[in-house]
C-alpha positions as CSV (number, residue, x, y, z in Angstrom):
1,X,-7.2,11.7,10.0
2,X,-5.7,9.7,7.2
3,X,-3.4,6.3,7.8
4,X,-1.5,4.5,5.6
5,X,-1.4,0.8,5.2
6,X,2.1,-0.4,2.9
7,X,1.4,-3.9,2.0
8,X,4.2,-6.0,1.7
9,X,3.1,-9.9,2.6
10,X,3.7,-11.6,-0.6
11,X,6.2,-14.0,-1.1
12,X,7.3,-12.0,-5.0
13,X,7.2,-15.0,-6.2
14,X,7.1,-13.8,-10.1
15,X,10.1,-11.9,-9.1
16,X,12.1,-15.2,-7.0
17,X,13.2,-13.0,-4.1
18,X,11.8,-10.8,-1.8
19,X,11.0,-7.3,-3.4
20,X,11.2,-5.7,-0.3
21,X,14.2,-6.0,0.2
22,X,15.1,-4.9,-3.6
23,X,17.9,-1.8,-3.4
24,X,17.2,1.3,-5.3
25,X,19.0,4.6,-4.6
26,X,20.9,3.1,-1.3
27,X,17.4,1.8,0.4
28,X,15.7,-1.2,0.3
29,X,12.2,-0.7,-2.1
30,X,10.2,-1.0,1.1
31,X,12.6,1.2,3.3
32,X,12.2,3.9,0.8
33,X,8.1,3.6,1.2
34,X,8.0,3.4,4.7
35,X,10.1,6.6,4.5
36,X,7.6,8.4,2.1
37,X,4.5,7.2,4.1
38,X,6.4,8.8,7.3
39,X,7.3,12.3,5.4
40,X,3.4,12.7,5.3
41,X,1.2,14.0,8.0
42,X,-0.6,10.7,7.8
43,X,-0.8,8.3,10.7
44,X,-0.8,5.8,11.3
45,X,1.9,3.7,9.1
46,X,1.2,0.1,9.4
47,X,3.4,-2.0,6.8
48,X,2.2,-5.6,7.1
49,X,4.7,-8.3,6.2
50,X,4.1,-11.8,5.5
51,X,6.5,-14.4,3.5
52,X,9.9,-13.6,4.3
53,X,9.3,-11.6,7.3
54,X,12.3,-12.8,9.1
55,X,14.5,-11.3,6.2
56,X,12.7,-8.3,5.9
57,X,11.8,-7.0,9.5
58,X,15.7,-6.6,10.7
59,X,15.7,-3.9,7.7
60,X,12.5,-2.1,8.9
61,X,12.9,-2.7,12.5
62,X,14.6,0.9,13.9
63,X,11.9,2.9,11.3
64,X,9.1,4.2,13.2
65,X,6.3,2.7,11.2
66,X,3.9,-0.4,13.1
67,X,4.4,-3.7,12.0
68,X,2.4,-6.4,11.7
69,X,2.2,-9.8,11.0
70,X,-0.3,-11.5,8.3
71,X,-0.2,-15.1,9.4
72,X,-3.0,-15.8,6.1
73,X,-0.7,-13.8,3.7
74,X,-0.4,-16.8,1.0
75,X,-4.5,-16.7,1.0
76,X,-3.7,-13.2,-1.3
77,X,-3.5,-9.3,-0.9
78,X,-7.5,-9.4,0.2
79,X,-6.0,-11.0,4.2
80,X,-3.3,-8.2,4.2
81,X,-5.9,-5.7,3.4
82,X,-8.4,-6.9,6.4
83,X,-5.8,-7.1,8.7
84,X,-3.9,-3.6,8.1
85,X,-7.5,-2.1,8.3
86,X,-8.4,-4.2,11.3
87,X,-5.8,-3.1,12.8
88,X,-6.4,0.6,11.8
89,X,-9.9,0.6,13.1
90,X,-8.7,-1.0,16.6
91,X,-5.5,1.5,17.8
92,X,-6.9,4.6,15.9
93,X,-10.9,4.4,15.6
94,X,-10.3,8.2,14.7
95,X,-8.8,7.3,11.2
96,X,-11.6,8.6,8.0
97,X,-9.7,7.4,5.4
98,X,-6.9,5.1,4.6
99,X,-4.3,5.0,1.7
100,X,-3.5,1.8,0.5
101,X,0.7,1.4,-0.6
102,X,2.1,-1.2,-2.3
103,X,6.1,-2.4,-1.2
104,X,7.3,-2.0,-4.9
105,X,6.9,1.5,-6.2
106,X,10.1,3.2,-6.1
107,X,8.9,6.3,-6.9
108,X,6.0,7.0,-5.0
109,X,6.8,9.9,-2.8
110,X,5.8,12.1,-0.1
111,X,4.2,14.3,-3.1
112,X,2.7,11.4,-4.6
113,X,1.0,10.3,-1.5
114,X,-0.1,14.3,-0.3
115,X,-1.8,14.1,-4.2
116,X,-4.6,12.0,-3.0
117,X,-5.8,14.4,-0.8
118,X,-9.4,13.2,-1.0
119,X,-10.7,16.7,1.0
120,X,-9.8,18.6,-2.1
121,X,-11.4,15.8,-4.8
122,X,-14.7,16.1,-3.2
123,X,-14.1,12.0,-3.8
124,X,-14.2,8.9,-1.7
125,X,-12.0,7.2,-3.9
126,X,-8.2,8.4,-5.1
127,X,-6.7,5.9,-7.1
128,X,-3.4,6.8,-9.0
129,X,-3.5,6.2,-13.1
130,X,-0.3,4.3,-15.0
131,X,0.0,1.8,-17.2
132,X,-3.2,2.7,-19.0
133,X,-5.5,1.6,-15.6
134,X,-5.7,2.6,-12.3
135,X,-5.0,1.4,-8.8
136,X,-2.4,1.8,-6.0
137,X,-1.5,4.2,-4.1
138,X,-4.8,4.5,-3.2
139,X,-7.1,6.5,-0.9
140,X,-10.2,5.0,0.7
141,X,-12.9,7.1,2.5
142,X,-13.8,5.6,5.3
143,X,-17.2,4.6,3.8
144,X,-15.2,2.0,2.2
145,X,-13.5,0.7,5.4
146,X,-16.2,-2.4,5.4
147,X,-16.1,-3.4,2.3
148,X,-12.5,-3.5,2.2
149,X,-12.0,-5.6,5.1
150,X,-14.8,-8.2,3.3
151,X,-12.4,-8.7,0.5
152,X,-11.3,-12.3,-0.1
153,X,-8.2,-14.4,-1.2
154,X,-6.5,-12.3,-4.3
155,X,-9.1,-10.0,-4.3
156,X,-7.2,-6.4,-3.9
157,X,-8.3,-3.4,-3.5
158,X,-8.9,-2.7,-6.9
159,X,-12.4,-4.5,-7.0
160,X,-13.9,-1.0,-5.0
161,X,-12.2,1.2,-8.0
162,X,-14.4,-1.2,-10.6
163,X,-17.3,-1.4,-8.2
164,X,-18.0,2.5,-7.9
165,X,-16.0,4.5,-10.8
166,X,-18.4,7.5,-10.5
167,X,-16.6,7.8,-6.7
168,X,-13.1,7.5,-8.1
169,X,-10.7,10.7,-9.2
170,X,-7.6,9.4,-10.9
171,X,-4.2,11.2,-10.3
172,X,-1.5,10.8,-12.5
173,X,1.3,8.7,-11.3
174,X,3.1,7.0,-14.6
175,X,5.9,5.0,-12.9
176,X,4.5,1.9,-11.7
177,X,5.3,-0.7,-10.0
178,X,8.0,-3.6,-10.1
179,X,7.5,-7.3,-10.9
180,X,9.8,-9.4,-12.6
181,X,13.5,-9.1,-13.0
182,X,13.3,-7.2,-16.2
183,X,11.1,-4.3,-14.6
184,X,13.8,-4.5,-11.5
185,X,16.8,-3.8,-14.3
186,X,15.2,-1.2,-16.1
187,X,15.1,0.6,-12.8
């Protein structure tokens, strides 16, 4: 069984307001990936939120995702990490592998996220490739499930992809992510 962990803590602060709540196509950014995580077979779907929680929950609230709370979230991505898997590991022990979603990338979708399959790659790793590197949404074997929750402060998940490229398979996904104001009004 695969989960899904959206990560949506940070305070946005190169952006100066909460991303989350950033509307494209009628949604809120972090509306729309809770919807795409949910269009999956995957389960569970923990989004953890952090800075600016109380702006952002009453937006999420009726969706049928789990929420949590990262009280460390201003020590980096790294405490969002180990507490979505923590989490994971403690309601569904059952879970083999976890993808790894970030709040602020419009256009990952339900096919998107059913790409990093990691049965069919023969990989533990499935890592998405734009912007000339590679990185989230990403799929983690649960081999990896330790190491990820020893990450520390802004350490993200993208250390494992440096740490063992001959266990990553790269899926093409050229749309990014969003952080400042100028990548916000190109969208």
């Amino acid at each position: 069984m695969t989960g899904v962990i959206i990560l949506a803590a940070g305070s946005s602060s190169r952006l100066g307001l909460p991303k989350q709540n950033l509307i494209y196509k009628g949604q809120t950014l972090l509306q729309r990936a809770i919807e795409a995580a949910l269009a999956t077979a995957y389960r569970p779907v923990i989004t953890v939120l952090g800075a600016n929680a109380d702006v952002i929950t009453p937006t999420i609230s009726k969706k049928p995702a789990r929420i949590i709370y990262n009280q460390d979230w201003e020590e980096g991505m790294a405490s969002s990490i180990r507490l979505g898997i923590s989490v994971m590991q403690k309601f569904n022990p059952e879970t083999d592998a976890v993808i790894l979603m970030l709040c602020d990338q419009p256009f990952v979708t339900t096919i998107v996220l059913n790409q990093l399959n990691h049965v069919k790659s023969g990989k533990g790793i499935v890592a998405s490739a734009y912007n000339e590197t590679i990185g989230a949404p990403v799929l983690f074997d649960k081999i990896y499930f330790d190491e990820l929750h020893s990450l520390k402060g802004h350490e993200g998940a993208k250390k494992l992809l440096l740490k063992y490229p001959d266990d990553v398979i790269a899926i093409p996904f050229p749309l990014g992510s969003i952080d400042t104001v100028e990548d916000y009004d190109r969208l």
